[in-house]
ZALUMFI-429224 format. One record per residue (C-alpha): x, y, z; residue in three letters. Coordinates in steps of 0.1 Angstrom, whole numbers, padded with zeros to 4 digits, always signed. Layout:
# ZALUMFI-429224
XYZALA
...
This chain:
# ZALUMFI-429224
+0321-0739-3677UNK
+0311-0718-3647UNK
+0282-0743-3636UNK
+0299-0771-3634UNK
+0336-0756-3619UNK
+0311-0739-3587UNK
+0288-0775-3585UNK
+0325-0789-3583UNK
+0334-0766-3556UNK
+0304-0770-3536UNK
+0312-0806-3535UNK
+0342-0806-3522UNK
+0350-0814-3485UNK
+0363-0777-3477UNK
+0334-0757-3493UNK
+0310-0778-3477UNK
+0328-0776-3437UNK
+0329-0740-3447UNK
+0295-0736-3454UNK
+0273-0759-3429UNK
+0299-0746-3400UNK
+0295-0716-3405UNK
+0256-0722-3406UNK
+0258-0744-3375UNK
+0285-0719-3352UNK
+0261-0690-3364UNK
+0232-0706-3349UNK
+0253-0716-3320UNK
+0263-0680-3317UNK
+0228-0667-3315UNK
+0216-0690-3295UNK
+0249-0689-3269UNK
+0241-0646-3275UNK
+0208-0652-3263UNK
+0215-0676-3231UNK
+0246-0658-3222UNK
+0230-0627-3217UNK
+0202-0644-3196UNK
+0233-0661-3180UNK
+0253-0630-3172UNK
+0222-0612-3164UNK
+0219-0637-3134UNK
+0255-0637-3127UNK
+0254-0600-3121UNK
+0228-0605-3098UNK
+0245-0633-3085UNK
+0277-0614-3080UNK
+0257-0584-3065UNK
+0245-0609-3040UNK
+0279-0625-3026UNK
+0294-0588-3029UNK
+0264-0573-3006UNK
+0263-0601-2984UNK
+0305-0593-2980UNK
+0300-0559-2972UNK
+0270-0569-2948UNK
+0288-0594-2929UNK
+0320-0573-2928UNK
+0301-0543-2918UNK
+0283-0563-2892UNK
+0308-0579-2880UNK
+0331-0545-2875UNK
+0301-0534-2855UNK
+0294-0565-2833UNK
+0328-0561-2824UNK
+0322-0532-2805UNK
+0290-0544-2791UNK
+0305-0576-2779UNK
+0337-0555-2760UNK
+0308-0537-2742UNK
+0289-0567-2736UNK
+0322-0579-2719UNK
+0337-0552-2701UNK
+0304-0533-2688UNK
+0295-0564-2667UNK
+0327-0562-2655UNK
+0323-0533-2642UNK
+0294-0542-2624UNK
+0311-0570-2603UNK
+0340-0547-2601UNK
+0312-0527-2577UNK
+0295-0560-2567UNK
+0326-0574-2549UNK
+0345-0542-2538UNK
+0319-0518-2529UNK
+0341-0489-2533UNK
+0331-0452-2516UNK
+0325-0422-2540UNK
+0355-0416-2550UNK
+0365-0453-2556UNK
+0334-0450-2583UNK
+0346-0421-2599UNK
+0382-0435-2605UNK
+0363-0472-2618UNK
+0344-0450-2641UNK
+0369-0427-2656UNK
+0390-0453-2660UNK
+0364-0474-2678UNK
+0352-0447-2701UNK
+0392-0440-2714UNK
+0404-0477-2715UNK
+0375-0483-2740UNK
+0377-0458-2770UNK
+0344-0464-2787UNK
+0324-0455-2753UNK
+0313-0425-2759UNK
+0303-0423-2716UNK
+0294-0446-2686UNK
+0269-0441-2657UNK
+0266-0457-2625UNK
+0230-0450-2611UNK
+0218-0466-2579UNK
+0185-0468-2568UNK
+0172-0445-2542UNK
+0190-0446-2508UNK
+0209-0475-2523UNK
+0240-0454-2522UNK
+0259-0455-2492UNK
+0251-0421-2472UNK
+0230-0405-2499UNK
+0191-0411-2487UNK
+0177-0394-2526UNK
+0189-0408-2560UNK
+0225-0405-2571UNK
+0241-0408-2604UNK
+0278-0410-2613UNK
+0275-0400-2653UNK
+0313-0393-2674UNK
+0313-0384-2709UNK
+0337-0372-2738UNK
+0337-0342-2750UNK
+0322-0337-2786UNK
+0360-0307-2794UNK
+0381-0334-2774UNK
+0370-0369-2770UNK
+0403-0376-2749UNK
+0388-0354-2724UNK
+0361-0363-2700UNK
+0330-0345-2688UNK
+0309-0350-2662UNK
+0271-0344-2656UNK
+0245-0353-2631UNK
+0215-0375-2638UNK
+0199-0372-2606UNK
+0191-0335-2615UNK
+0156-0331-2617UNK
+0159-0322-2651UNK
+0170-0348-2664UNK
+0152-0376-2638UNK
+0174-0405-2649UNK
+0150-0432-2628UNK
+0124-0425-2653UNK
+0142-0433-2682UNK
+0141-0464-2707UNK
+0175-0472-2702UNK
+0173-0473-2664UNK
+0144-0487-2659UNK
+0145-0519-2685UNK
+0171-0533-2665UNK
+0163-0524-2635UNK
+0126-0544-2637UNK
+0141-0570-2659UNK
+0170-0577-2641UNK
+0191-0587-2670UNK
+0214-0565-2690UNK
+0201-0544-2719UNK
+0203-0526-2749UNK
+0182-0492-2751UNK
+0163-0478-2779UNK
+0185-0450-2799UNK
+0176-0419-2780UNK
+0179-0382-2780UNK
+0199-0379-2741UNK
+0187-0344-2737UNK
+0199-0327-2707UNK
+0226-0356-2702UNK
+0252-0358-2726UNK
+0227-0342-2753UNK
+0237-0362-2783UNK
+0216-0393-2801UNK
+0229-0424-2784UNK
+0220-0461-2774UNK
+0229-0474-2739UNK
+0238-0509-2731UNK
+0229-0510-2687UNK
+0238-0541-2667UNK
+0218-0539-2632UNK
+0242-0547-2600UNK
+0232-0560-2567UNK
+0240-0558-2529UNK
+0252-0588-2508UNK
+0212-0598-2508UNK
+0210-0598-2542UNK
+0190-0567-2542UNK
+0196-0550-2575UNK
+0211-0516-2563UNK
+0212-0500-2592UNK
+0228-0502-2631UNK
+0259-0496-2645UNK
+0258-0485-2684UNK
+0281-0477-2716UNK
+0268-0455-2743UNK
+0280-0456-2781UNK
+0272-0426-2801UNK
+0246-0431-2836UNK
+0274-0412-2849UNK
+0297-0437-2845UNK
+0268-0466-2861UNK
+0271-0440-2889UNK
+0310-0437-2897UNK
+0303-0481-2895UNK
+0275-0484-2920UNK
+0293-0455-2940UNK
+0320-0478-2952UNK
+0295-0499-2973UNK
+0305-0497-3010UNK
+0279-0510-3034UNK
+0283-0501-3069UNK
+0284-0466-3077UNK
+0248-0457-3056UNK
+0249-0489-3034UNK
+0241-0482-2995UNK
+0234-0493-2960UNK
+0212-0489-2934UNK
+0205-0502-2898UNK
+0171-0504-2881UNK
+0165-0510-2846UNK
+0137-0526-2828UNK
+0112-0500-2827UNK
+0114-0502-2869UNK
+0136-0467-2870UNK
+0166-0462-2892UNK
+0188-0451-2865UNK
+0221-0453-2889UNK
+0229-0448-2929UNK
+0257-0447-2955UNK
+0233-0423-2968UNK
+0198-0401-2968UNK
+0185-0395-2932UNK
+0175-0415-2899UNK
+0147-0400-2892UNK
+0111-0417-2904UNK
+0092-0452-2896UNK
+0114-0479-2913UNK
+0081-0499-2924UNK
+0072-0469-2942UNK
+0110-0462-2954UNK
+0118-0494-2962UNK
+0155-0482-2958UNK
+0153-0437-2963UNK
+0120-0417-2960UNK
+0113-0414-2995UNK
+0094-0442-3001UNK
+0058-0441-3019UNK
+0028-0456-2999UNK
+0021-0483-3024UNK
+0056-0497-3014UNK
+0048-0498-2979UNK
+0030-0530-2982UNK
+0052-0548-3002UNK
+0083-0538-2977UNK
+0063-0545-2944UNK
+0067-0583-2946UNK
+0104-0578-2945UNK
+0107-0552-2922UNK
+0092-0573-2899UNK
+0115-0603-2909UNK
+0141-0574-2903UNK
+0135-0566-2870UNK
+0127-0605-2857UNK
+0166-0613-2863UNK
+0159-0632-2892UNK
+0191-0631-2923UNK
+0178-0630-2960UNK
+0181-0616-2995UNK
+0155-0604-3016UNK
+0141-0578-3043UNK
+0126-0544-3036UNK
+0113-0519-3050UNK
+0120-0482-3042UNK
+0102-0450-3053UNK
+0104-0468-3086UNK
+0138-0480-3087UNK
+0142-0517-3083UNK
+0170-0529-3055UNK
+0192-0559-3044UNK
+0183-0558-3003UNK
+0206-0579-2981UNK
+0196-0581-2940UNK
+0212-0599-2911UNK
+0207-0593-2876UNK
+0235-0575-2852UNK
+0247-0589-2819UNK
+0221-0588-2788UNK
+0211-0554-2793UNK
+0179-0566-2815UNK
+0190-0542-2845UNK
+0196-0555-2883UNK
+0218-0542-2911UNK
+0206-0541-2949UNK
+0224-0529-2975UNK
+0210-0522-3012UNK
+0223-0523-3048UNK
+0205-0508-3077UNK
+0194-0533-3105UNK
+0201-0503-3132UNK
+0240-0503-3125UNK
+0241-0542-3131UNK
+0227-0543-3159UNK
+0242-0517-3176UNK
+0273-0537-3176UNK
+0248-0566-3189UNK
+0243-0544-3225UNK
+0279-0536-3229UNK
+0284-0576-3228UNK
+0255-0580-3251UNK
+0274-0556-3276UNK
+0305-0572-3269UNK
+0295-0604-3277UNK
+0276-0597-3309UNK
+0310-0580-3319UNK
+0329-0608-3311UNK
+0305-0637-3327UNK
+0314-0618-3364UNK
+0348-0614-3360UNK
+0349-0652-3345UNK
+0328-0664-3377UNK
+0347-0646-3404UNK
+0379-0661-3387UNK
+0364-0695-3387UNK
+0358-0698-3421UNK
+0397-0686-3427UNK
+0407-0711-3402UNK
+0389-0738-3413UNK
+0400-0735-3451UNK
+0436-0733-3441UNK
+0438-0761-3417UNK
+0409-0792-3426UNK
+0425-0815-3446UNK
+0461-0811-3434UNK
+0447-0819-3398UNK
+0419-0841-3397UNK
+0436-0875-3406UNK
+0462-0872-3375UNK
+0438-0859-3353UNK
+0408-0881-3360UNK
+0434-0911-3353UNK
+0446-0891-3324UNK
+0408-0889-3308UNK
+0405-0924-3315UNK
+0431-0932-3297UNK
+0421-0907-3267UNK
+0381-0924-3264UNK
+0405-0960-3258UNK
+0427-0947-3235UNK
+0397-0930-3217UNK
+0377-0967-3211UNK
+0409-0972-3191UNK
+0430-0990-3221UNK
+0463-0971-3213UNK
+0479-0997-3237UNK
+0464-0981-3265UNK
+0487-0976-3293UNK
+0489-0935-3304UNK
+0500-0925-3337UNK
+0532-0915-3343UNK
+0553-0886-3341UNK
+0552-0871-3369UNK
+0555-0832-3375UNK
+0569-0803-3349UNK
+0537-0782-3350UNK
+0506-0785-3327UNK
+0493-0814-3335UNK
+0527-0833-3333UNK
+0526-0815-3301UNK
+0496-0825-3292UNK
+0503-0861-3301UNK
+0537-0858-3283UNK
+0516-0848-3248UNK
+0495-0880-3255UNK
+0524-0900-3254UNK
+0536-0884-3222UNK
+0502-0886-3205UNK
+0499-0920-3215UNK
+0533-0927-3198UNK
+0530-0902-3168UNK
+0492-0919-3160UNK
+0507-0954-3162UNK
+0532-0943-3131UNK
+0510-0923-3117UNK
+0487-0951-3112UNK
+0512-0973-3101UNK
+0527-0952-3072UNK
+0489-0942-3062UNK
+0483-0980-3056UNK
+0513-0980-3032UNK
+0511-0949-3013UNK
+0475-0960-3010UNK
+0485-0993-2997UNK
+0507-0975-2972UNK
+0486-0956-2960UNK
+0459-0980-2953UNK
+0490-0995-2933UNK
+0498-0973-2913UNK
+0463-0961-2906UNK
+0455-0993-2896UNK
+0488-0995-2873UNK
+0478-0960-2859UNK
+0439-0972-2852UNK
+0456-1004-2832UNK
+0483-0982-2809UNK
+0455-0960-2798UNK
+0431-0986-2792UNK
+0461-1009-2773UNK
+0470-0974-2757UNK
+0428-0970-2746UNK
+0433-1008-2730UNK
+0462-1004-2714UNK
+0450-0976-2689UNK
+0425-0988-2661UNK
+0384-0982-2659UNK
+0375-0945-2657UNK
+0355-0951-2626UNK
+0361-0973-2594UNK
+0346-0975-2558UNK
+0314-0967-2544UNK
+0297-0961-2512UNK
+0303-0999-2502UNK
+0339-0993-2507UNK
+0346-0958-2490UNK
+0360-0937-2525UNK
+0346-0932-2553UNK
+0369-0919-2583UNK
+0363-0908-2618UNK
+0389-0901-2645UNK
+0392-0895-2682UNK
+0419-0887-2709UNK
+0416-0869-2743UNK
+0444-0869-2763UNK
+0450-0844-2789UNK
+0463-0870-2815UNK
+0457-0906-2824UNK
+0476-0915-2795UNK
+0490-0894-2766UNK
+0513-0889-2737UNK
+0491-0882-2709UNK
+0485-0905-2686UNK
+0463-0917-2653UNK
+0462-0952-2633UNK
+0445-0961-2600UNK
+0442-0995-2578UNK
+0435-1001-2546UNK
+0461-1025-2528UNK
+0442-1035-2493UNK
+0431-1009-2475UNK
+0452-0980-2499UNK
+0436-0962-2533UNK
+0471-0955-2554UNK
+0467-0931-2579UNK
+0486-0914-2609UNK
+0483-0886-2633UNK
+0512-0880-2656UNK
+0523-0858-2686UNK
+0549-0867-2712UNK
+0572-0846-2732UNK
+0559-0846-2767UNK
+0534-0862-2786UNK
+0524-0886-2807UNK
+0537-0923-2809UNK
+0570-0918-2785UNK
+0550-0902-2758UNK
+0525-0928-2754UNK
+0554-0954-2757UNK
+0568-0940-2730UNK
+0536-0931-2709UNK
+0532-0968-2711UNK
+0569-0977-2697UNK
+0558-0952-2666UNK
+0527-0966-2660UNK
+0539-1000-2662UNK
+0567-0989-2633UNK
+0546-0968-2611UNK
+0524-1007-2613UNK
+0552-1023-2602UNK
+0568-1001-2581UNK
+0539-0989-2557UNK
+0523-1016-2539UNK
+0557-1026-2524UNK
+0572-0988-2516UNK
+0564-0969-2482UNK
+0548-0936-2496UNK
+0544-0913-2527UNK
+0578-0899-2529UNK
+0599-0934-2529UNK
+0576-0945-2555UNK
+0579-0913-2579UNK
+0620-0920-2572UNK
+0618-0955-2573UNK
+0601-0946-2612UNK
+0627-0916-2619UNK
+0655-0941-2615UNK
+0645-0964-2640UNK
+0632-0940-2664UNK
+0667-0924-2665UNK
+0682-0956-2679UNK
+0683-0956-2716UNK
+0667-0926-2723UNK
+0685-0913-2749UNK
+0658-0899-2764UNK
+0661-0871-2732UNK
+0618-0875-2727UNK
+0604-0866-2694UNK
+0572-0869-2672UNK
+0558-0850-2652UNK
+0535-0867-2629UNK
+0515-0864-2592UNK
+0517-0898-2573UNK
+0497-0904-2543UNK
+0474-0928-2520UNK
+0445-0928-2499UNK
+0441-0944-2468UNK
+0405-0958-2467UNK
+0408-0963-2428UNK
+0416-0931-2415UNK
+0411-0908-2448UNK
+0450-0896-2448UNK
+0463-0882-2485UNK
+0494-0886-2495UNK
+0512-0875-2525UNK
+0543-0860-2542UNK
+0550-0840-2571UNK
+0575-0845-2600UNK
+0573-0813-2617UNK
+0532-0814-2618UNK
+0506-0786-2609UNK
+0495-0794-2574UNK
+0458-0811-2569UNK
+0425-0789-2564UNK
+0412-0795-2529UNK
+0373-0800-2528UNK
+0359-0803-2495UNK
+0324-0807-2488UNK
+0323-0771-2467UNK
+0350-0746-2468UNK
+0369-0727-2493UNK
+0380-0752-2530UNK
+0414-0744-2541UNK
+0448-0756-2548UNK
+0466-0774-2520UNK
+0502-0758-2512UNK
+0526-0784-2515UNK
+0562-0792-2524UNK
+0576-0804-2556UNK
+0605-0821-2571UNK
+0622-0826-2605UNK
+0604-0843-2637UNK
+0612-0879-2638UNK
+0634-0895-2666UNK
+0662-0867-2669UNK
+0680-0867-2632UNK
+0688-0899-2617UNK
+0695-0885-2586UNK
+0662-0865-2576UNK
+0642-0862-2541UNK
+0606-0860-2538UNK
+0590-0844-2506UNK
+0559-0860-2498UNK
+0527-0839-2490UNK
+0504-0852-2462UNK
+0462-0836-2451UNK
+0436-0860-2441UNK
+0403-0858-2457UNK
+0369-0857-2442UNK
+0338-0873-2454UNK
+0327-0866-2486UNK
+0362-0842-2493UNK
+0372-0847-2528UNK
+0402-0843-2547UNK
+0409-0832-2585UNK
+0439-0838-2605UNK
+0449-0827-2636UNK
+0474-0822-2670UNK
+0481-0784-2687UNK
+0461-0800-2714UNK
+0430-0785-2686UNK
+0448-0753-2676UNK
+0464-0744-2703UNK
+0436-0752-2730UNK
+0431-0717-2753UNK
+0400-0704-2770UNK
+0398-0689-2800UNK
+0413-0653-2787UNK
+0448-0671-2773UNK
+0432-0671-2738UNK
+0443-0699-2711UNK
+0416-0714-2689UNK
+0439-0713-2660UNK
+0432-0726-2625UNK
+0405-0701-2615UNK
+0382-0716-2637UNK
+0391-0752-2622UNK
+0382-0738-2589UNK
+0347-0721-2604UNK
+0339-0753-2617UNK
+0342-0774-2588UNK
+0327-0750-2569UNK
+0295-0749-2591UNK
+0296-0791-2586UNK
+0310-0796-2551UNK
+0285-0817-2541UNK
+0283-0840-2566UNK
+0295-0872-2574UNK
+0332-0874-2583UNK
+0322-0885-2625UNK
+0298-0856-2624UNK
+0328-0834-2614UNK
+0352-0851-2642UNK
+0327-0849-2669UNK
+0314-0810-2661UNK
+0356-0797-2656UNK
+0357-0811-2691UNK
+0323-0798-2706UNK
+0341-0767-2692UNK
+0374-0772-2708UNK
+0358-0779-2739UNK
+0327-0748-2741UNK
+0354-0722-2733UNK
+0379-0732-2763UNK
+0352-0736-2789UNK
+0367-0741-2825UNK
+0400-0738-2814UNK
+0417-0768-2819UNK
+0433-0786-2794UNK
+0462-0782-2787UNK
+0472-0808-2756UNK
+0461-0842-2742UNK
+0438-0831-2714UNK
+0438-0859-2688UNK
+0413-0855-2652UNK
+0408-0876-2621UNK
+0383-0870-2593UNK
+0388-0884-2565UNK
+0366-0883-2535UNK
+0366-0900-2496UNK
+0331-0913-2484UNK
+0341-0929-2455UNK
+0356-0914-2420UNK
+0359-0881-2402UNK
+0386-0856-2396UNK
């Protein structure tokens, strides 16, 4: 009776999920042991990877911070001593004062060349330094002692014949300062442009080594940097000293290795940025490089294969554990739960595959218990429902938005046609003008216009309050009036009044301009123009000094009916330019919150002075737009050049 009561259970639906389940999962299990330990083998290394190339990057980048305040503020120095050409003891309070308002200078020099110093015929050298028991304290030490010769050293002489700054090799500075240093030296010149001598900023390797020191790989994880000459000059560990080819990273590396590591040593010290697999005296590593700043030095760091995969056999015993306990707990669950649950659910799947072609009509099975499955079957329903909305309000936000795209595409392109060419004149006609506008949305609020009306060039460059759609409705509105308006008015300042008082009328909105208004008389070169609460133009003239022409202002337009305008009179000369502009130009940021202000306006022009009046528009704006990088921008930026070709003064 035994035979036939097991052949019976063997049959039956439950024994035989039990058993070929269990058969299946456990061949599943082995083979998911197997992969997943290849799998988390790779991860590890994987994660190893993104974790050293972290700490690389953030350790690089703490030190190019440093190198990049030096880079700055030690070639300011230099045109501090270019442009003022102060006596001794104007040097010595520029240098003291640049060695304590920069903390991670460990000391500064100013060396001339010989007889280059101003009543010194031999070799002088102004040298400060901190001292090692007080670095708030300052010493002092002269370099043009013999014994120390300081116009035969690298770090003098590199600049001096390449007349560029540069970064030194790490070097012991015996007799000077007498501690292991690199120097970054920026030559400066005379009014000839004779280089007179260099000024320089030293950074401790000490302080390289508190940098790479904060690397934290693993439990036996380090960094290193190597500089051009293939030396580790820093390290989070093990010493400095030795030929990085050799070394790969410390000094104990066997001379088989050096082969191997030579390739990307040299990598190393060409600036290149990789990752790739080492090994060390016997022990395998994780090596990740990238190249620091201008000072031609590259940071690697290194993780030990060992400690990764240690953590790879715990998971392996993890898992095995894990695949017993999961198949002994199958077979339970699988006794307990297959025929009360498959019916529903089979019907519930089918269900799911029709709704998934799209069929959200599909009808679900009902309701039926308060477990899981009826939960299951209850969140059906609800999807089923929630998808069908969801669909529905997609179509018609979608439509919107294609609306109002569309809507926005046409305002900015009606906006584009409504203002005038961005060039006009020529030599035939005695001007030539250039302008441009960039607004920092879809559609803006600056504005410019320009026409000539007989023997007059009008111009305008305006600002609204605001951006976005209400700005450029009401730039329009003011360039439509100042249209109207100037051709028939006597001067500048009636027209910018003539524009204030109709802007005031319904303007409940309170928007404002600020605009610059003016005309050029082609016969006799006379500029006129007045100002509505506007920066003043930059003057141009073809010889003489560029700058901003002092002038008189008056109130925004749009807000006070009852508003003045003085009007500003010069005559121009052949070839003298004008160049007007929005804050959009002066006040445009970078990526540190700093404003490009006026005195680059005038650098610019300067630079392009002679040049045609769209090669000054188009390089103030390459300008504008190389010193705020990947900041975003933040204003319309609006520019008109405009230049006189014909007349005299």
């Amino acid at each position: 009776m035994s035979r036939p009561s097991r052949l019976a259970g063997f049959r039956s639906l439950t024994t035989r999920l039990i058993v070929w389940t269990l058969l299946a999962v456990g061949g599943v299990y082995v083979v998911t042991m197997v992969v997943s330990n290849s799998l988390s083998r790779r991860m590890a290394l994987a994660a190893a990877e993104r974790e050293a190339e972290n700490e690389t990057e953030a350790a690089a980048n703490r030190i190019e911070d440093v190198l990049h305040a030096v880079e700055e503020q030690t070639p300011i120095l230099a045109e501090a001593l270019e442009a003022l050409d102060p006596d001794a003891a104007g040097m010595d309070r520029l240098l003291r004062r640049f060695v304590l308002s920069n903390p991670e200078v460990f000391g500064a020099a100013i060396a001339f060349e010989p007889g280059a110093m101003p009543g010194r015929a031999g070799h002088f050298a102004l040298y400060y330094h901190r001292r090692a028991d007080d670095p708030a304290v300052l010493a002092s030490t002269d370099l043009a002692a013999d014994q120390y010769r300081y116009w035969e050293r690298e770090w003098y002489t590199a600049p001096v014949h390449g007349g560029e700054p540069r970064w030194s090799e790490p070097y012991l500075d015996v007799g000077g300062a007498d501690v292991s240093m690199v120097t970054f030296a920026v030559p400066f010149r005379g009014p000839e442009g004779v280089i007179r001598g260099v000024v320089t900023a030293d950074l401790m390797l000490r302080w390289l080594d508190e940098r790479v020191a904060a690397v934290e790989l693993g439990r036996s994880g380090f960094g290193v940097i190597v500089s051009r000459d293939r030396r580790v000059i820093a390290a989070s560990e093990g010493s400095r000293e030795g030929d990085c080819a050799a070394s790969g990273v410390l000094a104990s590396v066997k001379e088989e290795d050096r082969a191997r590591l030579g390739p990307i040593v040299d990598r190393m010290i060409a600036g290149e940025a990789g990752f790739a697999p080492i090994e060390v005296d016997g022990v395998r590593y994780r090596l990740t490089y990238r190249p620091i700043g201008h000072a031609g030095w590259s940071l690697a760091t290194l993780y030990p294969e060992g400690e990764l995969l240690e953590e790879v056999g715990w998971l392996r015993t993890v898992q095995a554990a894990l695949s017993l306990g999961g198949l002994s707990l199958l077979a339970l669950v699988i006794v307990l739960i297959s025929r009360r649950f498959t019916r529903p659910l089979q019907a519930l799947a089918a269900s799911a595959v029709q709704m998934a072609t799209g069929d959200l009509g599909a009808a679900l099975p009902p309701i039926e218990t308060q477990d899981e499955v009826g939960t299951l079957t209850s969140a059906f329903h609800h999807m089923r429902d929630s998808l069908k909305a969801y669909i529905h309000d997609l179509q018609q936000t979608t439509a919107a938005k294609e609306r109002l795209e569309s809507e926005i595409k046409v305002a900015r392109r009606i906006q584009a046609d409504m203002l005038p060419r961005g060039t006009a004149g020529g030599p035939g006609e005695g001007y030539e003008l250039a302008a441009t506008l960039v607004p920092a949305r879809a559609v803006g609020g600056d504005l410019f216009d320009h026409f000539r009306h007989g023997s007059r060039v009008f111009f305008l460059v305006g600002d609204v309050s605001g951006k976005g759609v209400p700005a450029a409705l009401f730039m329009a509105r003011t360039k439509t009036l100042f249209e109207a308006v100037a051709p028939r008015e006597r001067d500048p300042a009636a027209v910018l009044s003539a524009v204030n008082h109709n802007l005031c009328q319904e303007n409940e909105a309170g928007m404002f301009v600020t605009a610059i208004c003016g005309s050029l008389d082609l016969e006799t070169g006379d500029l006129a123009f007045a100002i509505a609460g506007h920066d003043p133009p930059v003057l141009v003239p073809a010889e003489g000094e560029i700058g901003p022409l002092p002038a008189e202002g008056g109130r925004v337009l749009g807000l006070i009916e009852e508003s003045d305008y003085a009007i500003n009179r010069l005559r121009l000369g052949q070839r003298d330019a004008v160049v007007l502009y929005t804050d959009g130009v002066s006040e445009a940021q970078d990526v540190a919150g700093r404003f490009f202000e006026i005195g680059r306006i005038v650098d610019n022009a300067t630079d392009h002075r002679h040049e045609d009046a769209v090669a000054i528009t188009e390089s103030l704006l390459g300008a504008v737009r190389e010193f705020a990088g990947a900041a975003p921008q933040s204003d319309d930026i609006t520019l008109l050049t405009l230049r006189y070709l014909s007349g005299g003064r």
